[in-house]
N, CA, C and O atoms as a GROMACS GRO file, in nm:
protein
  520
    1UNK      N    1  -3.903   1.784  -0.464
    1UNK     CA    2  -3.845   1.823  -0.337
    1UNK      C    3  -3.693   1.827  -0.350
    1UNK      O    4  -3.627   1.729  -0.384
    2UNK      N    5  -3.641   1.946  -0.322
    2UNK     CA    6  -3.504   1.950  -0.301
    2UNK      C    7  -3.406   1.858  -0.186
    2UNK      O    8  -3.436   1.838  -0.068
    3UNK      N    9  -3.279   1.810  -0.259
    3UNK     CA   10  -3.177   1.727  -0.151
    3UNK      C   11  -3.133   1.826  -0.095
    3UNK      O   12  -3.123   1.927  -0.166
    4UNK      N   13  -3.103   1.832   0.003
    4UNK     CA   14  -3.010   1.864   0.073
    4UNK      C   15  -2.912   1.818   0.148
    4UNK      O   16  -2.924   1.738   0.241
    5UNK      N   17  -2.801   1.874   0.104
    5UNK     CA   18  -2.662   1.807   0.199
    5UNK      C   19  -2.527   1.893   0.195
    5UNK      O   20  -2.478   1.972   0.114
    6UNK      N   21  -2.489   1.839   0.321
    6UNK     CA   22  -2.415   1.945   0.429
    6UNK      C   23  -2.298   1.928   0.392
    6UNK      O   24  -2.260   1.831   0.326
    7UNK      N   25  -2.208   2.049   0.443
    7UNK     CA   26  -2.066   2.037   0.414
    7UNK      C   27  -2.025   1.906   0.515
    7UNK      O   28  -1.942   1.829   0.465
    8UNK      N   29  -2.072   1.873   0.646
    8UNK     CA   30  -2.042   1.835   0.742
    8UNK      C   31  -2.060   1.673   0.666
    8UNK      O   32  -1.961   1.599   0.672
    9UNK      N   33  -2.180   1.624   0.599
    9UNK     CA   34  -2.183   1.481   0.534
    9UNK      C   35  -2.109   1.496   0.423
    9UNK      O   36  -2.056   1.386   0.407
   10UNK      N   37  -2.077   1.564   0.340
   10UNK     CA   38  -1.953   1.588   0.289
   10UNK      C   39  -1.810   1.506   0.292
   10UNK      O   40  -1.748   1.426   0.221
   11UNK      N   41  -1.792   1.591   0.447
   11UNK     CA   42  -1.673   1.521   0.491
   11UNK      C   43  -1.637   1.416   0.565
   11UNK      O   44  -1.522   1.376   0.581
   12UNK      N   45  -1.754   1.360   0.621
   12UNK     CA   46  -1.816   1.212   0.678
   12UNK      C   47  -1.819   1.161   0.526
   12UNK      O   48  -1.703   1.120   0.527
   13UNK      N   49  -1.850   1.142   0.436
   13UNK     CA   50  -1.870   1.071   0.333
   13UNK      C   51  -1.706   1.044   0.233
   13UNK      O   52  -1.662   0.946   0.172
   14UNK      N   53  -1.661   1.162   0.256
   14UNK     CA   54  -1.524   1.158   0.207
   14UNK      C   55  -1.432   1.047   0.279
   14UNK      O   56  -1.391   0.940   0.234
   15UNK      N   57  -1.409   1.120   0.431
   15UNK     CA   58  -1.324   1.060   0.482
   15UNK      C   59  -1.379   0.902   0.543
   15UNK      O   60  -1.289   0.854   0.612
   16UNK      N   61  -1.523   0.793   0.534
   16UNK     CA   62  -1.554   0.719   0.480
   16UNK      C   63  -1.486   0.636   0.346
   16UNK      O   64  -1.424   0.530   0.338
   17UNK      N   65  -1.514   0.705   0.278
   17UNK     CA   66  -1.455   0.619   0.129
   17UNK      C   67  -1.315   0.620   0.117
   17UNK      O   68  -1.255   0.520   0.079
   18UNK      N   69  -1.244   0.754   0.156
   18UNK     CA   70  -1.092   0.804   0.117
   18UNK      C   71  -1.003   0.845   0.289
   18UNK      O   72  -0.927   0.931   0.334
   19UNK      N   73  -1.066   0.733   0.331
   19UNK     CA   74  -0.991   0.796   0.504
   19UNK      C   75  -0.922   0.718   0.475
   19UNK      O   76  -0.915   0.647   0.374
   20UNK      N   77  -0.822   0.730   0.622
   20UNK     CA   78  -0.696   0.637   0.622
   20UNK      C   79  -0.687   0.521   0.670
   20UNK      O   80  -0.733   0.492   0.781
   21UNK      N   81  -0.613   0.419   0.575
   21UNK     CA   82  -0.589   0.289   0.642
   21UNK      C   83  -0.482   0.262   0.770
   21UNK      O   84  -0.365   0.295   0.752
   22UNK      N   85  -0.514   0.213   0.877
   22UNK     CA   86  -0.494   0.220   1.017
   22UNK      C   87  -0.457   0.086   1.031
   22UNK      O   88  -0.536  -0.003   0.998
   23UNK      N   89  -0.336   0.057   1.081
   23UNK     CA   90  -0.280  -0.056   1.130
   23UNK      C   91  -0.250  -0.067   1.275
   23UNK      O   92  -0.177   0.011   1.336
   24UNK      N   93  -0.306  -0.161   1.322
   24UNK     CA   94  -0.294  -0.138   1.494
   24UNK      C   95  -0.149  -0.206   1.511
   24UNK      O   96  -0.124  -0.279   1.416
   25UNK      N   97  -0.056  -0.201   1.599
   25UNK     CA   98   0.053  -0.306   1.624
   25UNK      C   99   0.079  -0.374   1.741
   25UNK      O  100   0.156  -0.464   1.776
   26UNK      N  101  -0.030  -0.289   1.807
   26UNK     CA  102  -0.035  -0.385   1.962
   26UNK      C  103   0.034  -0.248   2.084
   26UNK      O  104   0.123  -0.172   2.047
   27UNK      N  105  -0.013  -0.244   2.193
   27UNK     CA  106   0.061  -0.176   2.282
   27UNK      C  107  -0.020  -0.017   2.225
   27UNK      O  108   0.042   0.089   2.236
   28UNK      N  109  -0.125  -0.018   2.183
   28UNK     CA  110  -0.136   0.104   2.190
   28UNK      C  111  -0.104   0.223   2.037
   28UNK      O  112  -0.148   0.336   2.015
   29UNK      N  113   0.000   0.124   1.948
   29UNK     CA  114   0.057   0.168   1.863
   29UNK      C  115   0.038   0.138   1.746
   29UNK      O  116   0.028   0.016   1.727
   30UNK      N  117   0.025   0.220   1.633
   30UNK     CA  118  -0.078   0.231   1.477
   30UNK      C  119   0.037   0.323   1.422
   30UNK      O  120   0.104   0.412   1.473
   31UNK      N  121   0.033   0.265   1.292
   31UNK     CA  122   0.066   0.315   1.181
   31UNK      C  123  -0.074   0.343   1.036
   31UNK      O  124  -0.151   0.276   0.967
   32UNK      N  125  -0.035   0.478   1.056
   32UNK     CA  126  -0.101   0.551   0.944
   32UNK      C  127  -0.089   0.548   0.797
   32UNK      O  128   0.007   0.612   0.758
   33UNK      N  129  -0.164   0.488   0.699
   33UNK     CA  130  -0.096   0.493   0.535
   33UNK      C  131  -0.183   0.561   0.492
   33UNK      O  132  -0.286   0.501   0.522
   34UNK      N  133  -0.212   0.662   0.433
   34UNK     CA  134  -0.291   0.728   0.366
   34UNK      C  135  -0.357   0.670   0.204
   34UNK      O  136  -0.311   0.563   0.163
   35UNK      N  137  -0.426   0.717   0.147
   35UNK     CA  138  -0.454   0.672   0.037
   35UNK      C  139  -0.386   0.754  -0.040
   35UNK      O  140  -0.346   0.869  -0.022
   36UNK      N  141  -0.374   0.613  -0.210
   36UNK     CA  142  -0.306   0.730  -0.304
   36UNK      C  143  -0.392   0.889  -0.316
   36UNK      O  144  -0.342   0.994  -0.278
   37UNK      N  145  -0.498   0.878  -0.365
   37UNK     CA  146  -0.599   0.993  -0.392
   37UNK      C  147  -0.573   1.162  -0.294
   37UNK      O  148  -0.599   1.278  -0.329
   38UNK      N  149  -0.514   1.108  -0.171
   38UNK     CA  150  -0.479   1.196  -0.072
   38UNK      C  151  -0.366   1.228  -0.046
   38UNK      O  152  -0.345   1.324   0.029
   39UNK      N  153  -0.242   1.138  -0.112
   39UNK     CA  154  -0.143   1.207  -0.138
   39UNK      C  155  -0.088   1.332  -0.162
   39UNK      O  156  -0.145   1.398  -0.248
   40UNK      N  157   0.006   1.380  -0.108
   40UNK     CA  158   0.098   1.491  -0.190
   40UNK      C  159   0.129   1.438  -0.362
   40UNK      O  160   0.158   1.319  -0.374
   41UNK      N  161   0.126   1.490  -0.442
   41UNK     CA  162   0.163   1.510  -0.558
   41UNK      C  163   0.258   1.415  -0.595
   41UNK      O  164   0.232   1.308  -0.650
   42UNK      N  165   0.410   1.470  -0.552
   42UNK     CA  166   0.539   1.375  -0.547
   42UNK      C  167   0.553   1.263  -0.501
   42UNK      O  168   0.628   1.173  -0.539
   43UNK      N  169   0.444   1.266  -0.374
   43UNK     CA  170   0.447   1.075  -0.323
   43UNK      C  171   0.322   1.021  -0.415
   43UNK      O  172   0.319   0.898  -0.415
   44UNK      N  173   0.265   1.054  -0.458
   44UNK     CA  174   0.190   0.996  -0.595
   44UNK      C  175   0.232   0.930  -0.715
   44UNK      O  176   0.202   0.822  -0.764
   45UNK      N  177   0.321   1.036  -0.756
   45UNK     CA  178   0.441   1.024  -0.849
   45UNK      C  179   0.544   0.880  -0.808
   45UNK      O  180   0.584   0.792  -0.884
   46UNK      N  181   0.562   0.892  -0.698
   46UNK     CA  182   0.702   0.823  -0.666
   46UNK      C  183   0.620   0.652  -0.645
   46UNK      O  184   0.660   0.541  -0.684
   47UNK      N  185   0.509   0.687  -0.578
   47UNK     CA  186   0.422   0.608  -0.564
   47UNK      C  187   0.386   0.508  -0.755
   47UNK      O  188   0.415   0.398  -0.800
   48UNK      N  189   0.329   0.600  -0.796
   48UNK     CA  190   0.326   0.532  -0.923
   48UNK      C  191   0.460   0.484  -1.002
   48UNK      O  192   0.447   0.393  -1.083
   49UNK      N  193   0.549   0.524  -0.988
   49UNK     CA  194   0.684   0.443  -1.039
   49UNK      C  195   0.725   0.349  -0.979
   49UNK      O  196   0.803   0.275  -1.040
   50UNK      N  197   0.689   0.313  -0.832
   50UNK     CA  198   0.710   0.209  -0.752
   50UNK      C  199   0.642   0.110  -0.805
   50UNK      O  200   0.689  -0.002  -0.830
   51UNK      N  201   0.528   0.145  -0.825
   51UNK     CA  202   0.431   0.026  -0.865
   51UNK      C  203   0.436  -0.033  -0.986
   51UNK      O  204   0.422  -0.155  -0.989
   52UNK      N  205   0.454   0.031  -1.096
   52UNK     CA  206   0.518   0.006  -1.219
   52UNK      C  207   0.646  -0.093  -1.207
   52UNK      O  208   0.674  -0.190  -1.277
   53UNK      N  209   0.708  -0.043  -1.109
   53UNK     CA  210   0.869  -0.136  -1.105
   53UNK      C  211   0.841  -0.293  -1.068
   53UNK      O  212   0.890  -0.401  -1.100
   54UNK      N  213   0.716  -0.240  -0.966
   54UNK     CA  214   0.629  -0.382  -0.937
   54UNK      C  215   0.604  -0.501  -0.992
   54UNK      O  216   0.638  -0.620  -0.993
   55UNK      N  217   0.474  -0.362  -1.075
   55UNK     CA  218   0.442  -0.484  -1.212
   55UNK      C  219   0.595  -0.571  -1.311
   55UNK      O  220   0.601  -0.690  -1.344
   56UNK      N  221   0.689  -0.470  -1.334
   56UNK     CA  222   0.774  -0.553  -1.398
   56UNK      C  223   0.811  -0.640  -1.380
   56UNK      O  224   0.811  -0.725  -1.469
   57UNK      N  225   0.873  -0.670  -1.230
   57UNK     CA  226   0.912  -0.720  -1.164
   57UNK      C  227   0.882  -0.893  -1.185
   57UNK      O  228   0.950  -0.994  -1.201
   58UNK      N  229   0.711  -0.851  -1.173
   58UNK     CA  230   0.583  -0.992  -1.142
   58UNK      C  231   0.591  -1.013  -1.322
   58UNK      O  232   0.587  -1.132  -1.352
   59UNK      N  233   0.599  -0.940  -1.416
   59UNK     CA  234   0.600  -0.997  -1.536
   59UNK      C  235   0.707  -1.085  -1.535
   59UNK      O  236   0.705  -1.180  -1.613
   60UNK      N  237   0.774  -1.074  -1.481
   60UNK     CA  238   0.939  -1.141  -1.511
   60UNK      C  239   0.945  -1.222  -1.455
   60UNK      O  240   1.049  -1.275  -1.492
   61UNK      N  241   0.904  -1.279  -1.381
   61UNK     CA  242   0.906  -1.367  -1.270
   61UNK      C  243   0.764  -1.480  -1.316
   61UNK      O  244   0.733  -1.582  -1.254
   62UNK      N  245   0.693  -1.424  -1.441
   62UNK     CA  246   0.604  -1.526  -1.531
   62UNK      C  247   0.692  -1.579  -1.594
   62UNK      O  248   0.671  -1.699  -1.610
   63UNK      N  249   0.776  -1.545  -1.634
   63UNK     CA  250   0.863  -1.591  -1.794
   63UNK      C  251   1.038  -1.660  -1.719
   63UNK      O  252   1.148  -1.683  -1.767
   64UNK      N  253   0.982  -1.671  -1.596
   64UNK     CA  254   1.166  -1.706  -1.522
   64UNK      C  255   1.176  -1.866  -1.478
   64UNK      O  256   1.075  -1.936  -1.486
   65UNK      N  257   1.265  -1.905  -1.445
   65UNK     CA  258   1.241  -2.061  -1.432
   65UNK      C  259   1.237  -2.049  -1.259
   65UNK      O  260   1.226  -1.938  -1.206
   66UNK      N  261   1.244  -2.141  -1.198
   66UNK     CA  262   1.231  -2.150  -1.009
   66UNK      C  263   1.339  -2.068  -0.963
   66UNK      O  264   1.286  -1.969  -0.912
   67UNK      N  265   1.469  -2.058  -0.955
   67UNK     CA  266   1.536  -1.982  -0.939
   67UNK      C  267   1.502  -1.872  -0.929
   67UNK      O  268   1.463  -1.820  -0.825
   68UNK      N  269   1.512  -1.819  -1.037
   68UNK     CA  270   1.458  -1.680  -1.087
   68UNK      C  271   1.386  -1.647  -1.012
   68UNK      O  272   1.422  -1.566  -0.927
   69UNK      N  273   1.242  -1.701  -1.013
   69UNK     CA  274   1.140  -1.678  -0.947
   69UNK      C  275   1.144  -1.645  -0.792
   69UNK      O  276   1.057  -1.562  -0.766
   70UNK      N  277   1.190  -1.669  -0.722
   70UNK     CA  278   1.287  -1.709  -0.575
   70UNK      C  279   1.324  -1.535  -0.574
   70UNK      O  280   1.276  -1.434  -0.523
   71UNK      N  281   1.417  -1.562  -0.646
   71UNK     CA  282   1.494  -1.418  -0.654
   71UNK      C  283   1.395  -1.317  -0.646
   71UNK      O  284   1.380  -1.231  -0.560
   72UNK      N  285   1.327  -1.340  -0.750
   72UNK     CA  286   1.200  -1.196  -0.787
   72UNK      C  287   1.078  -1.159  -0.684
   72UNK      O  288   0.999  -1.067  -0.668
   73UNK      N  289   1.114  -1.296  -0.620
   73UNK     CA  290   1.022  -1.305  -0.484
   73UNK      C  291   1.088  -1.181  -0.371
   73UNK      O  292   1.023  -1.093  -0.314
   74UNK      N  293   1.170  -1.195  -0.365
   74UNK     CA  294   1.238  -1.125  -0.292
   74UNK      C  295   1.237  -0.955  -0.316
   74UNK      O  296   1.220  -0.856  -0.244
   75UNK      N  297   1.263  -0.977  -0.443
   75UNK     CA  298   1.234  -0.847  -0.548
   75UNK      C  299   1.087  -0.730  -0.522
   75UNK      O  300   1.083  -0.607  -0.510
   76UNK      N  301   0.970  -0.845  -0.520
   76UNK     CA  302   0.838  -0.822  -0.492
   76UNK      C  303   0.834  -0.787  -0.315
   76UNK      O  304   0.752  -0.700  -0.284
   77UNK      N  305   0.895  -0.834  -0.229
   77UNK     CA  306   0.912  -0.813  -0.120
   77UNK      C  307   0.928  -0.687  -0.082
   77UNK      O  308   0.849  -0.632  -0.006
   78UNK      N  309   1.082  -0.605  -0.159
   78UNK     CA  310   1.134  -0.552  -0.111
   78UNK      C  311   1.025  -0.381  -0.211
   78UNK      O  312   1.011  -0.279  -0.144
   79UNK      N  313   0.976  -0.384  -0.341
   79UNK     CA  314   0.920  -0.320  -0.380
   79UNK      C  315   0.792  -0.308  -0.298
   79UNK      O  316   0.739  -0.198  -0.296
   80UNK      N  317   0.745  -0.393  -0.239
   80UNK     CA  318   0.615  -0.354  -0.158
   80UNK      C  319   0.593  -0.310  -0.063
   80UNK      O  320   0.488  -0.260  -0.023
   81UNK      N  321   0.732  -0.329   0.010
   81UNK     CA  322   0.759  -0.252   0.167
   81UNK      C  323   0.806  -0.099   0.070
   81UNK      O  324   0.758   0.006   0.111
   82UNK      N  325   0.870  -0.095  -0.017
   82UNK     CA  326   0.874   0.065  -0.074
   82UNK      C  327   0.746   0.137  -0.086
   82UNK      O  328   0.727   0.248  -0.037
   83UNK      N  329   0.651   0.065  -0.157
   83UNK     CA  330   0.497   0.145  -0.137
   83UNK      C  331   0.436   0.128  -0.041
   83UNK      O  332   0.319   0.166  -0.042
   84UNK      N  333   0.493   0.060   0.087
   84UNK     CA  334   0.366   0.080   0.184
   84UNK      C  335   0.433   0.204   0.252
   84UNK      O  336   0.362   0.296   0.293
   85UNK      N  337   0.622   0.208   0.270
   85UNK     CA  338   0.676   0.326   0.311
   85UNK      C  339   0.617   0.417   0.238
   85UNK      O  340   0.564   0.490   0.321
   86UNK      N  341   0.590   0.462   0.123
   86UNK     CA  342   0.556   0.546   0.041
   86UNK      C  343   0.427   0.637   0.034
   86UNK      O  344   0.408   0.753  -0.002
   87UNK      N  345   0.313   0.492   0.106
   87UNK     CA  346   0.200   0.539   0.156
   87UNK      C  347   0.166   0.593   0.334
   87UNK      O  348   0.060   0.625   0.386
   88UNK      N  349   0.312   0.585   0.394
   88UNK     CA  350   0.288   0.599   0.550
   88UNK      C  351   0.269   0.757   0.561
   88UNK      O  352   0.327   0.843   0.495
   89UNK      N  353   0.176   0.772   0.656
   89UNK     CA  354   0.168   0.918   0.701
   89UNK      C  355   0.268   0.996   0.757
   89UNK      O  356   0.251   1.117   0.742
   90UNK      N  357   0.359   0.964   0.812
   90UNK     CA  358   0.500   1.024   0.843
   90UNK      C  359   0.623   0.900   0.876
   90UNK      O  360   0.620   0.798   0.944
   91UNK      N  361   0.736   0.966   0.787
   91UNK     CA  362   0.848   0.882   0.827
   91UNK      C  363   0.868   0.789   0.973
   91UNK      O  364   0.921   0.678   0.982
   92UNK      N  365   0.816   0.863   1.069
   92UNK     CA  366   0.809   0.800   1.167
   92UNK      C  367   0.701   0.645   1.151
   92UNK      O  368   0.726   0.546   1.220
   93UNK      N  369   0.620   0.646   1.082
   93UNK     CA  370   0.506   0.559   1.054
   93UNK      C  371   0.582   0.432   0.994
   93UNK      O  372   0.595   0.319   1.041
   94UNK      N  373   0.634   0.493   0.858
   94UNK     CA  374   0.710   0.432   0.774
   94UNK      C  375   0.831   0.294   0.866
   94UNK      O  376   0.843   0.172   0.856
   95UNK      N  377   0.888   0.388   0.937
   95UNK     CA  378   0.977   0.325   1.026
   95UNK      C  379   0.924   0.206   1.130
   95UNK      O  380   0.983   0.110   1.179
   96UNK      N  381   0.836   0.237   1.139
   96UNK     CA  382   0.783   0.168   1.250
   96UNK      C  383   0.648   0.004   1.154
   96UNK      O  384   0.596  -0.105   1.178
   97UNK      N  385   0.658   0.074   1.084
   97UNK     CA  386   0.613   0.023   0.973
   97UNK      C  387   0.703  -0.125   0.928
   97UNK      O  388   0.672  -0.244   0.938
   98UNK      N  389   0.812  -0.065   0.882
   98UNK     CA  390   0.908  -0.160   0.876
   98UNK      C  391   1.008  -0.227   1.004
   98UNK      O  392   1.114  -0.278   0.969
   99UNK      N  393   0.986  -0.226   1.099
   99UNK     CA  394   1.040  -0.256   1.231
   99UNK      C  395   0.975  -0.425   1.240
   99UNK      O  396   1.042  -0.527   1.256
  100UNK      N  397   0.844  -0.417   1.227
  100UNK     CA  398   0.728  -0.540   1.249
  100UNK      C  399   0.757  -0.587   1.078
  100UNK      O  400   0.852  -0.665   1.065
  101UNK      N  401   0.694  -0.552   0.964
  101UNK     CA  402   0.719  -0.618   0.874
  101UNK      C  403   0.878  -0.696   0.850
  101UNK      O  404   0.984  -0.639   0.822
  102UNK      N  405   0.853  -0.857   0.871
  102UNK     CA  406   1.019  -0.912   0.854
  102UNK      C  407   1.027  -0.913   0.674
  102UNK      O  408   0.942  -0.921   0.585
  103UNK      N  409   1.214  -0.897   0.679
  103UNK     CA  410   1.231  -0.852   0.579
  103UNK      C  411   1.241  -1.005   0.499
  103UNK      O  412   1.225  -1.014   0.378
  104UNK      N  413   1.262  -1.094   0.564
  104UNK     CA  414   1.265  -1.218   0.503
  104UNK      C  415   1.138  -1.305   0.443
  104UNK      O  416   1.147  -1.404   0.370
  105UNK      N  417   1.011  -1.240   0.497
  105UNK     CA  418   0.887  -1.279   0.503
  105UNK      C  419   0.785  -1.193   0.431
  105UNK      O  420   0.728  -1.107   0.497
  106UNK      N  421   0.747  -1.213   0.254
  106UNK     CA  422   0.711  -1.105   0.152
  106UNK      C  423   0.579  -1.161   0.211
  106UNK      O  424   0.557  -1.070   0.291
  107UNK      N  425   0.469  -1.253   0.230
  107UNK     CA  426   0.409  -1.268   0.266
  107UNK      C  427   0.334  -1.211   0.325
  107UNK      O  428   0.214  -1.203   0.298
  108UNK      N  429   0.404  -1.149   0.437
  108UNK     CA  430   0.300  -1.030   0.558
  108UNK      C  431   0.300  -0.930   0.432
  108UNK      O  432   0.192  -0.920   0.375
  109UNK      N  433   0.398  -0.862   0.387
  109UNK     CA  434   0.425  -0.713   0.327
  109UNK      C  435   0.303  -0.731   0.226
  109UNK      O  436   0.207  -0.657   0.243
  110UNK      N  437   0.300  -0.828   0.119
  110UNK     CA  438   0.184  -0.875   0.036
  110UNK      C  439   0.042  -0.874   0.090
  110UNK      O  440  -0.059  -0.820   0.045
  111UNK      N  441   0.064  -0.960   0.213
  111UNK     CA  442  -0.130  -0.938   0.230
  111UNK      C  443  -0.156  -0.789   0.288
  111UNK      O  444  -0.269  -0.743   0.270
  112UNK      N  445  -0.068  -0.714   0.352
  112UNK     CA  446  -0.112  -0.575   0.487
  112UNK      C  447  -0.066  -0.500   0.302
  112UNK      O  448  -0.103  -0.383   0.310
  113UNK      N  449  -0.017  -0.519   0.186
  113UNK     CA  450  -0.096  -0.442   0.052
  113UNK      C  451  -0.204  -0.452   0.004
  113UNK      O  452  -0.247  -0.343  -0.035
  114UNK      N  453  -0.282  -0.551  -0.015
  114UNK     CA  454  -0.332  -0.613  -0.030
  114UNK      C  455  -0.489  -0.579   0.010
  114UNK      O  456  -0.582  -0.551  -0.066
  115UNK      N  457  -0.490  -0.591   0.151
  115UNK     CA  458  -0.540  -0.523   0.279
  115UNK      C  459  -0.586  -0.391   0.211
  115UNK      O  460  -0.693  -0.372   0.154
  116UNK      N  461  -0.481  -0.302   0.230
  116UNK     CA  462  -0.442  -0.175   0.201
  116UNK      C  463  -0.503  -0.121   0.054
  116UNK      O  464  -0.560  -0.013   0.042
  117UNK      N  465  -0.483  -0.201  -0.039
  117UNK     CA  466  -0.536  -0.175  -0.210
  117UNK      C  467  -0.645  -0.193  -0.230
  117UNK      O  468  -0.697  -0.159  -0.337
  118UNK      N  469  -0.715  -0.257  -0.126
  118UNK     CA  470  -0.893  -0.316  -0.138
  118UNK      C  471  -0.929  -0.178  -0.105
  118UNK      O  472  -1.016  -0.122  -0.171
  119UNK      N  473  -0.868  -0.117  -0.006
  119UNK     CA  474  -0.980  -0.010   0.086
  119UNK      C  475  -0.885   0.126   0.010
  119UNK      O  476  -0.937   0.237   0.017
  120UNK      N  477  -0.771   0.115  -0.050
  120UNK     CA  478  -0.743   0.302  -0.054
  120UNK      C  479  -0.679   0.260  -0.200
  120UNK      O  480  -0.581   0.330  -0.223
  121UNK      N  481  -0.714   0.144  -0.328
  121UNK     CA  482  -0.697   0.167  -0.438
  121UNK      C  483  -0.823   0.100  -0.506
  121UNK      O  484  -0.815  -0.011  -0.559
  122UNK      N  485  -0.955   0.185  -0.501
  122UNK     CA  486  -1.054   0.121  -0.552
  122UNK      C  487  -1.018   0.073  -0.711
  122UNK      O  488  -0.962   0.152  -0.787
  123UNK      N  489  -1.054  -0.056  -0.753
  123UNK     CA  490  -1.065  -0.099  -0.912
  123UNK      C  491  -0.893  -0.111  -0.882
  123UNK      O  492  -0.863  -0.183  -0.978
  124UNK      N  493  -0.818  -0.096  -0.840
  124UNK     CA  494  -0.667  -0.173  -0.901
  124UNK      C  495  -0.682  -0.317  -0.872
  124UNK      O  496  -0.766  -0.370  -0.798
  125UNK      N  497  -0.611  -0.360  -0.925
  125UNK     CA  498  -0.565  -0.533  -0.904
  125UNK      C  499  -0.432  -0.536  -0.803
  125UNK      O  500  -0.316  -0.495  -0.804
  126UNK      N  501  -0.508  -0.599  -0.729
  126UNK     CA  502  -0.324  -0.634  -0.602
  126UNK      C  503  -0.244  -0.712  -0.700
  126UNK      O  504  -0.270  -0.768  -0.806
  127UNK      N  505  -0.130  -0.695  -0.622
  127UNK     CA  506  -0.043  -0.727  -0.693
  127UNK      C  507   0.002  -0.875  -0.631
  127UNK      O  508   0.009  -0.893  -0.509
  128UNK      N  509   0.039  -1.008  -0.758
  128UNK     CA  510   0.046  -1.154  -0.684
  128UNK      C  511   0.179  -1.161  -0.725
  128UNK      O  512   0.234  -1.112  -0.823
  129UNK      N  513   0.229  -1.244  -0.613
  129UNK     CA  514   0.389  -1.317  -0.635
  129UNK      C  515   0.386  -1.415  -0.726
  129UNK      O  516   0.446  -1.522  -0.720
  130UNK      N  517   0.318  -1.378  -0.803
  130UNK     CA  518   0.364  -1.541  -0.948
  130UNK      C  519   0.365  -1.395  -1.117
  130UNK      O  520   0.386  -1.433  -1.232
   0.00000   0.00000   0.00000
């Protein structure tokens, strides 16, 4: 017996696995991040050099003494609010994005990646502050 299946489960099945991650903020108001996979090209690109800068970042911050580490914390902070800007559906998102995320507090920015890498970077490893 033949399967059959529709353009229509198709795109229920797509936008399922590869839809967008949705952040509510209260009042009515959400920010949009798209997945890498659904990216434009260049925010893919820019996207993957961010993350790379990432990883360095967290290597270095294995091999640093407390100080250091402190610092790189900060480092990891400020690279992760770059890829979640990176992943927002419009600058406006982005902005609003970073309005609520405090800049002093890598913590939130880490878990709402985190969050974010479970559901729109299947098989990557999040990225940890040590």
């Amino acid at each position: 017996m033949a399967t059959r299946y529709t353009l229509d489960q198709l795109r229920e099945d797509v936008e399922a696995k590869y839809g967008p991650f949705v952040l509510e903020l209260g009042d009515g108001k959400t920010v949009t991040l798209h997945p890498i996979m659904r990216l434009p090209q260049d925010r893919r690109e820019r996207f993957a050099e961010q993350y790379r800068e990432l990883q360095a970042v967290q290597r270095k911050s294995d091999d640093g003494d407390a100080g250091d580490v402190l610092l790189q914390l900060d480092q990891v902070g400020d690279h992760v609010r770059g890829l979640l800007a990176t992943v927002a559906a419009t600058p406006a998102d982005a902005d609003r994005l970073m309005a609520v995320l405090p800049a002093d507090d890598t913590t939130m920015a880490l878990e709402l990646f985190e969050q974010y890498a479970g559901k729109a970077m299947p098989g990557e490893a999040s990225p940890s502050p040590s």
